[in-house]
C-alpha positions as a printed NumPy array, in Angstrom:
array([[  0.   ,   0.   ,   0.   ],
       [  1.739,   3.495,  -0.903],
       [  0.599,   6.616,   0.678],
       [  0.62 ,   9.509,  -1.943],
       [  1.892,  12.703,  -0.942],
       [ -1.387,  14.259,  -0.447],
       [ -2.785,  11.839,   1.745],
       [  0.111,  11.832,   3.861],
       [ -0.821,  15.814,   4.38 ],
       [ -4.309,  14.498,   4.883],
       [ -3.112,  12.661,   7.748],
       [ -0.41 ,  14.951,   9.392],
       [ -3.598,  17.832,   9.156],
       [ -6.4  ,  15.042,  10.413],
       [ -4.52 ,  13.566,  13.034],
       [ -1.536,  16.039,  14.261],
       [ -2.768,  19.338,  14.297],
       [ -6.773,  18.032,  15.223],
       [ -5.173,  16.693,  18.018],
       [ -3.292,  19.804,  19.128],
       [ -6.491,  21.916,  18.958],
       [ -7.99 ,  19.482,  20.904],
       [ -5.524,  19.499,  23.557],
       [ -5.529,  23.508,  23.021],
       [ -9.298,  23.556,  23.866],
       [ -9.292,  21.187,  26.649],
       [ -6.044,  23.606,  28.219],
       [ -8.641,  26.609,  27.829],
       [-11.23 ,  25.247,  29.212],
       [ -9.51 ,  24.125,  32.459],
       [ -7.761,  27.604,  32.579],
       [-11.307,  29.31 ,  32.279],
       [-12.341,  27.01 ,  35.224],
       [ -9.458,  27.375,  37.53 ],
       [ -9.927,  31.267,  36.849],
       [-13.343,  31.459,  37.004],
       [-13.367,  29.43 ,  40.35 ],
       [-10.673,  30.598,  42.404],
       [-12.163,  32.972,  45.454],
       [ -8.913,  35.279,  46.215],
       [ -7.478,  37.125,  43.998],
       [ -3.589,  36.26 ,  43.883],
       [ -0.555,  35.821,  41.678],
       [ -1.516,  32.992,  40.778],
       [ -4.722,  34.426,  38.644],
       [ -2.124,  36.825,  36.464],
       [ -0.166,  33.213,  35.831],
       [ -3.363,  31.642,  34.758],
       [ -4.083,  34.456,  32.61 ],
       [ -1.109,  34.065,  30.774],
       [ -1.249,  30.149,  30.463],
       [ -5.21 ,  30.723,  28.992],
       [ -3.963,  33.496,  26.539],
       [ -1.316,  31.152,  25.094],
       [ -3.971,  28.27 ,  24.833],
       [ -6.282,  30.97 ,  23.123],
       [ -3.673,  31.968,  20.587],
       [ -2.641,  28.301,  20.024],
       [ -6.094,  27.108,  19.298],
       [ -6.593,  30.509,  17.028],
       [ -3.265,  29.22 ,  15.067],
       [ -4.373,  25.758,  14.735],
       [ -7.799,  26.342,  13.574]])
């Protein structure tokens, strides 16, 4: 069985970079929690701000 060059960039676009937005949107989504549910205000928040900013721009990039 030979893989032509296109499907090979079929399957490097399916499978790799679905796969990073996925982990991208699941990395959000926990940063959105842990921001949205922590009580005291703290260093801690401007960390998680940065870490969900970098998850937003990743996911923008991949999609």
């Amino acid at each position: 069985m030979e893989i032509t060059t296109r499907a090979l960039w079929t399957i490097i676009h399916g499978i790799g970079f679905g796969a990073l937005y996925l982990r991208a949107c699941s990395g959000a989504l926990m940063g959105l929690y842990q921001f949205t549910a922590s009580s005291a205000p703290s260093e801690s928040v401007l960390g998680s701000q940065r870490l969900l900013r970098a998850y937003l721009v990743a996911m923008v990039v991949l999609a």
